[in-house]
N, C-alpha and C positions, 0 to 999 in steps of 0.2 A: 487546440489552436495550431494552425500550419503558419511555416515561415510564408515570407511575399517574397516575389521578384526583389533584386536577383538569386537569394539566397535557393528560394526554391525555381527552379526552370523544370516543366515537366516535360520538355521536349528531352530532356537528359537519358533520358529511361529508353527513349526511342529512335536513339543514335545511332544504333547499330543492332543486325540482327541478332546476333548472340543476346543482344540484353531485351530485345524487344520480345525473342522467345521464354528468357527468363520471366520476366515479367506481365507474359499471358495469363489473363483472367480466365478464358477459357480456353479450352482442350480439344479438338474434334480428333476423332482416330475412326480410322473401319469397324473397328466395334459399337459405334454409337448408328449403325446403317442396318435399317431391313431392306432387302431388295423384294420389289414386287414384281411375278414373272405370272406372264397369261399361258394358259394351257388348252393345248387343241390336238384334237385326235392325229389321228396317224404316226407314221413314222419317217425320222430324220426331216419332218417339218420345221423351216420359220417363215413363217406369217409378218412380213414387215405391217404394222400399221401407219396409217396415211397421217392421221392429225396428230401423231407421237411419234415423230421421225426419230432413228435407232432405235426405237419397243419395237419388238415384236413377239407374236405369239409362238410358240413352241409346243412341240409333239411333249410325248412324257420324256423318251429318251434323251431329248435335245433339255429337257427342263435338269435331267443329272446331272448334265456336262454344266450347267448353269450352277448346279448347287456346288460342285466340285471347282469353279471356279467362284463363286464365292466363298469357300473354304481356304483355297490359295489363299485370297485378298484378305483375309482376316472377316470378312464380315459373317458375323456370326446368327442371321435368320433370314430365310427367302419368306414371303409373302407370298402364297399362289390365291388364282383369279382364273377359273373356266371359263371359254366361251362354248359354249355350247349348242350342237345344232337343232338349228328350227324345230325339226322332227319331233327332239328330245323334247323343247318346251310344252308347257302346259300351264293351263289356267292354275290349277291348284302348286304347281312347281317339284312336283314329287319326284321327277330326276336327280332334286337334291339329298335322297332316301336311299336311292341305288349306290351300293355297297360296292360297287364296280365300278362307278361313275369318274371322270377327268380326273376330280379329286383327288376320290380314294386311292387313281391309279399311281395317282404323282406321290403323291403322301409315302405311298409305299413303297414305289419306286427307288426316292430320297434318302427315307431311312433306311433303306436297305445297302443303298451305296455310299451314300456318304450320312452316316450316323452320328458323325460329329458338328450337324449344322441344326441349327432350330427349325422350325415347320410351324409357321402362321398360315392359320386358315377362316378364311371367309364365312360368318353364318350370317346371310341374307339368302331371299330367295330369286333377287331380280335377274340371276344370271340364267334361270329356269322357267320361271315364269312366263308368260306367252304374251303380258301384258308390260311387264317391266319395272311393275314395283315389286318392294321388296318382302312383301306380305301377301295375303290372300285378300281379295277384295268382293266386295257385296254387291250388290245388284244394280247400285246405283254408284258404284267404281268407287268408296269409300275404302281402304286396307283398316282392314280388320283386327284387333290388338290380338284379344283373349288365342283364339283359334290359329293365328301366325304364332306367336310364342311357343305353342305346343309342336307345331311345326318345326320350327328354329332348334327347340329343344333336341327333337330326333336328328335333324339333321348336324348339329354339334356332336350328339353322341357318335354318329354312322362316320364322324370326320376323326374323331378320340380312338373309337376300334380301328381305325385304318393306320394311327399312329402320331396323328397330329400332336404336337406338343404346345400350340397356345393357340385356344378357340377364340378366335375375333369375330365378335355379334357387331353387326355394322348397320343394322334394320332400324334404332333407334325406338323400335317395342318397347311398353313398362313392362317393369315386370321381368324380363326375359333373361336377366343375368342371374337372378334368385333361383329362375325353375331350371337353367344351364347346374347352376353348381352342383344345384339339389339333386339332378340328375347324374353328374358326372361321379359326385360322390359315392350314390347310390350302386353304380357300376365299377365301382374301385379305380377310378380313375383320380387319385386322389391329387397325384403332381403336374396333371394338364393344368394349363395359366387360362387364363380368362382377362385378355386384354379387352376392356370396352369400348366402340364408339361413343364415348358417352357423351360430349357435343360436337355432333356432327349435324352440319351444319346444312340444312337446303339451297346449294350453291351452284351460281351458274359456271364452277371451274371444272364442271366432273363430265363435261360432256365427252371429250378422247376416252377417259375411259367407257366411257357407254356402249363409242363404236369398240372397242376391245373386246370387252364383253359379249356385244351384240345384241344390246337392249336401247341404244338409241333410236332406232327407228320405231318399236315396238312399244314404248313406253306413252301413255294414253294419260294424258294430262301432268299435272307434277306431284314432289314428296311432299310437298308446305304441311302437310296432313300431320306428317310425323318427324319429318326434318325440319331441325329450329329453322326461328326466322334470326336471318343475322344482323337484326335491330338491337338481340336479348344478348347479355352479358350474365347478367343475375340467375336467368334461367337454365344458362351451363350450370353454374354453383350447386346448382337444387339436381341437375342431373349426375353431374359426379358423383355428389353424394351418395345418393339414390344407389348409382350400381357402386360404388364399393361397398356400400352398407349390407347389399346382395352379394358381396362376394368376389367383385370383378379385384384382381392380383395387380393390375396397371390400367391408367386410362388411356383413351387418345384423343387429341382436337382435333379436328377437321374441317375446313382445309386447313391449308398450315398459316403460311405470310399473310394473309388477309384478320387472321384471328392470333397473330401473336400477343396480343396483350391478353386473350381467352387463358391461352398456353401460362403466363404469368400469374394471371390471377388464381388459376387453378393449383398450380404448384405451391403456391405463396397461403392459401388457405387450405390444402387437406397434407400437404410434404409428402407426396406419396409419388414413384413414378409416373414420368405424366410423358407420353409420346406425340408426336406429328404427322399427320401426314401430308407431306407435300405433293400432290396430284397434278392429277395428268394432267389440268388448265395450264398448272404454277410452270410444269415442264417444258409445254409445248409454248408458253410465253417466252423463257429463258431464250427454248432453241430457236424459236422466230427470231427472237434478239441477235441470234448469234447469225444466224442466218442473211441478218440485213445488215451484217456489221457493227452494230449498236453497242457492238461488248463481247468481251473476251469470254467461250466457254467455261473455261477453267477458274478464271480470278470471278467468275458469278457464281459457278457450284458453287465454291467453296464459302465464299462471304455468306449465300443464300444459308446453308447450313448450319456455320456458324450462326448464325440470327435465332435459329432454333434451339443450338446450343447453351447462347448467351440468356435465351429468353425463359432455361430450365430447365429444357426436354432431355430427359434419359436417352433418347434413341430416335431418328427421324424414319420414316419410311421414304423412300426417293426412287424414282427410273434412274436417275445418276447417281446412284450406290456403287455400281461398278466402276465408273469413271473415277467418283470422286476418290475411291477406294486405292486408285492407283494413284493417282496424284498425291494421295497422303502416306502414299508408302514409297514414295518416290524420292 
């Protein structure tokens, strides 16, 4: 039983800031932020992107300065994401196999200069691809599970040899976290993590990044094939499942604010780390926000954040990692 008014007034707790920090339920700090950083050839490159105003894309050398200023700010993992030239694409995606590719270069780049940061990397194919999904597709533009999988697999490996520390399968393939592990074990790569897309969701919030990447104009119908439909609820349950039973060390939901009760449900039934990603739509809606006046940059990172915090999630993925980063060390 709790007292009533007056005895109890819960506005008491929230009189003042000292007591209102005491009395925080939840905690955001830099350490709960992956930064996600696109990678493009040359040197001393940035690539502003147009639909993700401040993203831009970066050379390798310009991606160190990135990691080393993530290391400042406390945040302790970048995310990388190549775009990759036309050239390089291909039907079958096998740029993602080259052992010298964007990637590898950055991967190694990173731990080489700054060894004290984490390395998230990307296993899909659609940043390679000619067509822009994230698998290999049939004759009649179906992506294909069995034969992507095996793909994915090598391409996780050639990202582990390069020095990756947590392979992110984001293709949404069955299967493809069991024959990752199977593999990476096999190759004594015993302490690489396997963060899963495990409900990632077929959403119209991912278009910025597409153009980042440079698979939005190339991509030939859509993912509904193998990215949920965001009607299912239940149907995450059966996928999380799925890949930790395979192996996967942390999930992720995808996108993030649109599926925060995913985020909840997920944590609430397996207790296992459960990440966000908040994408390039969620982003580029903020900074339009901000942009037309409609709300303060800073007082929206941060709340938006929080939501993901509150809602469970060990760690968000965000473009304003670095922002929010300084604001909470500030």
């Amino acid at each position: 039983m709790s007292a009533s008014y007056p005895a109890l007034r819960l506005r008491r707790t929230r009189s003042t800031g000292w007591s209102r920090r005491l009395h925080a339920e939840t905690v955001l700090t830099p350490a709960d932020l992956i930064w996600p950083l696109f990678v493009v050839e040359g040197e001393r490159v940035e690539q502003p992107i147009a639909s993700l105003p401040g993203v831009s894309r970066w050379s390798v050398d310009q991606i160190v300065a990135r990691g080393r200023e993530a290391r400042d700010l406390g945040i302790p993992c970048v995310a990388l994401f190549p775009y990759t030239q036309p050239e390089r694409r291909t039907e079958d995606g096998r740029e993602a196999l080259n052992p010298d590719n964007l990637m590898c270069q950055a991967i190694r780049a990173l731990k080489d200069a700054v060894p004290e940061i984490g390395v998230l990397t990307d296993v899909a194919l659609d940043p390679y691809t000619s067509h822009g999904h994230d698998g290999l597709v049939d004759a009649a533009g179906y992506v294909v599970n069995d034969t992507t999988a095996e793909m994915l697999v090598a391409q996780a490996l050639n990202q582990a040899a390069a020095g990756a520390d947590i392979i992110a399968p984001s293709d949404m393939m069955d299967g493809r976290i069991g024959m990752i592990r199977t593999a990476l074990e096999a190759e004594s790569h015993h302490n690489v993590q396997i963060m899963s897309y495990a409900a990632k969701y077929a959403s119209a919030f991912y278009g910025p990044f597409r153009d980042a990447v440079g698979s939005r104009g190339l991509l030939k119908g859509d993912k509904k094939t193998y990215q949920m439909d965001n009607a299912n609820a239940e149907e995450a349950l059966r996928e999380v499942a799925m890949d930790l039973a395979e192996g996967a060390d942390t999930v992720m939901v995808k996108p993030g604010l649109p599926y925060l009760d995913i985020i909840v449900r997920v944590r609430q039934a397996f207790e296992v780390p459960v990440f966000a990603y908040q994408v390039s739509g969620e982003y580029a809606m903020l900074e339009a926000s901000v942009a037309a006046g409609a709300g303060d940059r800073d007082a929206l990172v941060l709340e938006t954040l929080m939501a993901f915090k509150r809602a469970g999630c060990s760690g968000v993925l965000t473009y304003h990692a670095a922002h929010a980063a300084k604001l909470l060390n500030g």
